[in-house]
C-alpha positions as MATLAB code, in Angstrom:
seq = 'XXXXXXXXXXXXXXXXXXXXXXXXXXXXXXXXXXXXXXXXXXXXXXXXXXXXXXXXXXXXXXXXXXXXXXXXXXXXXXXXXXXXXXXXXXXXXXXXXXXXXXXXXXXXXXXXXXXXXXXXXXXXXXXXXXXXXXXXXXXXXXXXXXXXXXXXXXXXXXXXXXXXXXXXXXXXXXXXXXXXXXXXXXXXXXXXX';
ca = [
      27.001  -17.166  -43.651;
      24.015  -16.364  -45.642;
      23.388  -20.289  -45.536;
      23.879  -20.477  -41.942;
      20.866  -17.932  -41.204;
      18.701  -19.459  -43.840;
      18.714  -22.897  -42.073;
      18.634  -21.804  -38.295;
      15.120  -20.313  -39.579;
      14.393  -22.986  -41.532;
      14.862  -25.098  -38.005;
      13.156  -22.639  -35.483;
      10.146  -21.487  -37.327;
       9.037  -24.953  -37.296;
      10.087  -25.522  -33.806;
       8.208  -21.648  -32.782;
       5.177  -23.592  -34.705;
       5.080  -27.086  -32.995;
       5.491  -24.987  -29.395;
       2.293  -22.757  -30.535;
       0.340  -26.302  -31.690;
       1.203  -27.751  -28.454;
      -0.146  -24.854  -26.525;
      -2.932  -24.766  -28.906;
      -3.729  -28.467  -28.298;
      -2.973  -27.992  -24.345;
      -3.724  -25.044  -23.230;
      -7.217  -23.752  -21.857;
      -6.874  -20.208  -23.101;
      -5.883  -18.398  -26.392;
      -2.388  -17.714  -27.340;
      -2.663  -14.210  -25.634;
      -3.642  -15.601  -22.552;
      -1.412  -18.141  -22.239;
       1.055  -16.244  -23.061;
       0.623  -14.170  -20.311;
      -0.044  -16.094  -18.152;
       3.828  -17.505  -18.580;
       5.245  -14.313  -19.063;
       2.764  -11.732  -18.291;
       1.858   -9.796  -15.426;
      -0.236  -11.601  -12.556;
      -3.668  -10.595  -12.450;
      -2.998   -9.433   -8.502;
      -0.516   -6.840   -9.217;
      -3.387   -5.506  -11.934;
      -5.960   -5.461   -8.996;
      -4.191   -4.714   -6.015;
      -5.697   -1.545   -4.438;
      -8.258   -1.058   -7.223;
     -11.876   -0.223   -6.145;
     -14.179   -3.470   -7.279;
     -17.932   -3.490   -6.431;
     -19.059   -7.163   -6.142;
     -22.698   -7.833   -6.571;
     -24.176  -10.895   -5.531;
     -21.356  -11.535   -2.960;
     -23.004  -13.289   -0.270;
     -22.341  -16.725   -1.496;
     -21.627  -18.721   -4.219;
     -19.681  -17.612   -7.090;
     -19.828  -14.316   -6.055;
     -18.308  -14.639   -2.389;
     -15.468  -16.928   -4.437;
     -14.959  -13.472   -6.595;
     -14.615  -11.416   -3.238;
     -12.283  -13.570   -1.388;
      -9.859  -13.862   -4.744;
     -10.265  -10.084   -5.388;
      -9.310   -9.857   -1.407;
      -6.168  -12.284   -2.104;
      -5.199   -9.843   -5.068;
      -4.976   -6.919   -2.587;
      -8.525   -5.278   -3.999;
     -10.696   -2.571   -1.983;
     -14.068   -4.165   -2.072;
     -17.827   -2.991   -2.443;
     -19.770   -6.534   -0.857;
     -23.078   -6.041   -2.150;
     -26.010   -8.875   -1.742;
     -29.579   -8.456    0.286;
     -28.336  -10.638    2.905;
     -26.437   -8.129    5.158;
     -25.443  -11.049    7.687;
     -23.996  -12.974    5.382;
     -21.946  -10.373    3.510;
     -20.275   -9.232    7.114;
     -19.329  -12.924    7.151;
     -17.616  -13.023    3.677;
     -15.983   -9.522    4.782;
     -14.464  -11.708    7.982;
     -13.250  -13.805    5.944;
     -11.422  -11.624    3.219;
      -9.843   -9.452    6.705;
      -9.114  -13.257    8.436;
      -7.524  -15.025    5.275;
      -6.104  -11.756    3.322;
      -4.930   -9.077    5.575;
      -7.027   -6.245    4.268;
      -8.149   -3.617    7.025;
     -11.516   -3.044    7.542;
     -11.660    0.425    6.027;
     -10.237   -1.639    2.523;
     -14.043   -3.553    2.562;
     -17.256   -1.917    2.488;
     -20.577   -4.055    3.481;
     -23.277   -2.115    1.059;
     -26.440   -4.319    1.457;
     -28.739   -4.010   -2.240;
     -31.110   -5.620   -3.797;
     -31.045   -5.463   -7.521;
     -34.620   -5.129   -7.956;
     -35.006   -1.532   -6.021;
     -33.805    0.559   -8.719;
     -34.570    3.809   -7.161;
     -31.865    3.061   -4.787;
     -29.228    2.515   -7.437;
     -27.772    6.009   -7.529;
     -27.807    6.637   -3.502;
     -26.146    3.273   -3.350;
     -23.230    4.018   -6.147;
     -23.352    7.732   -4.379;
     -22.488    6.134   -1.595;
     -19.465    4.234   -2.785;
     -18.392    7.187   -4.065;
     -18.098    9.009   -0.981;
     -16.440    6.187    0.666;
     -13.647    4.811   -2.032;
     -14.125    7.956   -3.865;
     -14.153    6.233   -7.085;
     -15.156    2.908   -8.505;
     -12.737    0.815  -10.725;
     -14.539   -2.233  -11.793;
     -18.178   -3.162  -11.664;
     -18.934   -7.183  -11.272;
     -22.355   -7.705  -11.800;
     -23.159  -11.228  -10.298;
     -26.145  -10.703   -8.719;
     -28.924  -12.740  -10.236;
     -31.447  -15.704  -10.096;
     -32.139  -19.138  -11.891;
     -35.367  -21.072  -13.004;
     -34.846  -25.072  -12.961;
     -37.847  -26.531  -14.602;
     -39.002  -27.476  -17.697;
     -40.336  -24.785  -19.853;
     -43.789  -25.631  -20.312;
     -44.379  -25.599  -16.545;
     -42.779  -22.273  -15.934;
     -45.440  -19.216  -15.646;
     -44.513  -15.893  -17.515;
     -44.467  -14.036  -13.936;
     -41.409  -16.199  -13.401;
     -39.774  -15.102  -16.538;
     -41.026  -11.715  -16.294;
     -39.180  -11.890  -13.042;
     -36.139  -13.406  -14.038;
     -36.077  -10.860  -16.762;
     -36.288   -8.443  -13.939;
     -33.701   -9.143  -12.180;
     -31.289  -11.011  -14.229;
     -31.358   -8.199  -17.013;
     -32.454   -5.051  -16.347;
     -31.438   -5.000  -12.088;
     -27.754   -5.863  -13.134;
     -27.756   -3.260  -15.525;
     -29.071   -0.010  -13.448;
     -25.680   -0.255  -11.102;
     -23.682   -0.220  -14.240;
     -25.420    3.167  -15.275;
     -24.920    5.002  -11.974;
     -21.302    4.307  -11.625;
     -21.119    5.061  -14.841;
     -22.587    8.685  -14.248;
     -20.806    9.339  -11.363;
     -17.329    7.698  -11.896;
     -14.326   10.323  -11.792;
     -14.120   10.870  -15.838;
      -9.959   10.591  -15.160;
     -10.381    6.853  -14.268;
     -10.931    4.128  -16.719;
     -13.823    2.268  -15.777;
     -14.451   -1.510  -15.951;
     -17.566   -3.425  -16.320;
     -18.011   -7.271  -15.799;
     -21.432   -8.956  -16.663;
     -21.060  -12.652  -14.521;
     -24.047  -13.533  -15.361;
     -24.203  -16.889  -13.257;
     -28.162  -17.143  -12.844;
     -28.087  -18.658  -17.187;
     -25.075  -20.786  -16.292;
     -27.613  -23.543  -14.393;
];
């Protein structure tokens, strides 16, 4: 019997092994993730109904982030300085995802007016009553060659990029109901270019 057990191990540890190696060799994640991901939770029963402030939301990777939070049954924050265009991303989440309008709230902000960080998040707060996750995508890009860049545009840069992003995460920080666990997501899309 003893024998028996000795070589069904013998036969499935390297079997568990060559499964793991194939992941490993396959896979576009880690083992945890990919192991979740086959026998995990789905990320939208994690989200759905959670309170996520989206900066940067008007277009690009951002609006992508909205309209998959939306999918995932999120209560959104759309933040951005374009107003106009972050009541059309809010369409679209209420057109595609069946949220009601009370689930999105258009909060137009532009990273680099700090002072009105902490009447923004105060804002949010009095609305949703709470934030759950922070995603910081708001931000900017510089395509030229280094040499031909001024330092105004990397003060700038430096301006926004760093310390804007960072002023929202403070203030919801401050104010967030100390019951809640609180989430924090640095995109940071404006280095990826």
């Amino acid at each position: 019997m003893d024998c028996c057990i000795v070589s069904a191990l013998w036969c499935l540890i390297p079997l568990y092994l060559l499964i793991h190696f194939l992941f490993f060799i396959f896979g576009d994640a880690d083992f945890t993730l990919l192991w979740a991901s086959l026998f995990g939770h789905r990320p939208g029963k994690k989200l759905k109904g959670l309170v996520v402030w989206v900066t940067g939301a008007s277009s690009g990777i951002g609006e992508e982030v909205a309209y998959q939070l939306a999918k995932c049954g999120s209560r959104l924050i759309l933040s951005a300085r374009r107003e106009d265009e972050l009541n059309r991303v809010k369409r679209c989440c209420l057109e595609r995802h069946g949220l009601q309008d009370e689930d999105i709230l258009v909060l137009p902000l532009d990273l680099l007016e700090r002072t009105s960080h902490e009447e923004k998040t105060k804002t949010v707060i009095k609305y949703f009553g709470h934030i759950d996750i922070l995603i910081n995508n708001g931000g900017r890009t510089q395509r030229s060659l280094c040499v031909e860049t001024s330092l105004d545009v990397y003060q700038a840069l430096i301006e926004l990029n760093y310390l804007g992003t960072g002023l929202p995460h403070q203030a919801g920080a401050a104010l967030h109901d100390a019951e809640r666990h609180w989430e924090h997501c640095d995109l940071s899309t404006a280095y990826l270019a």
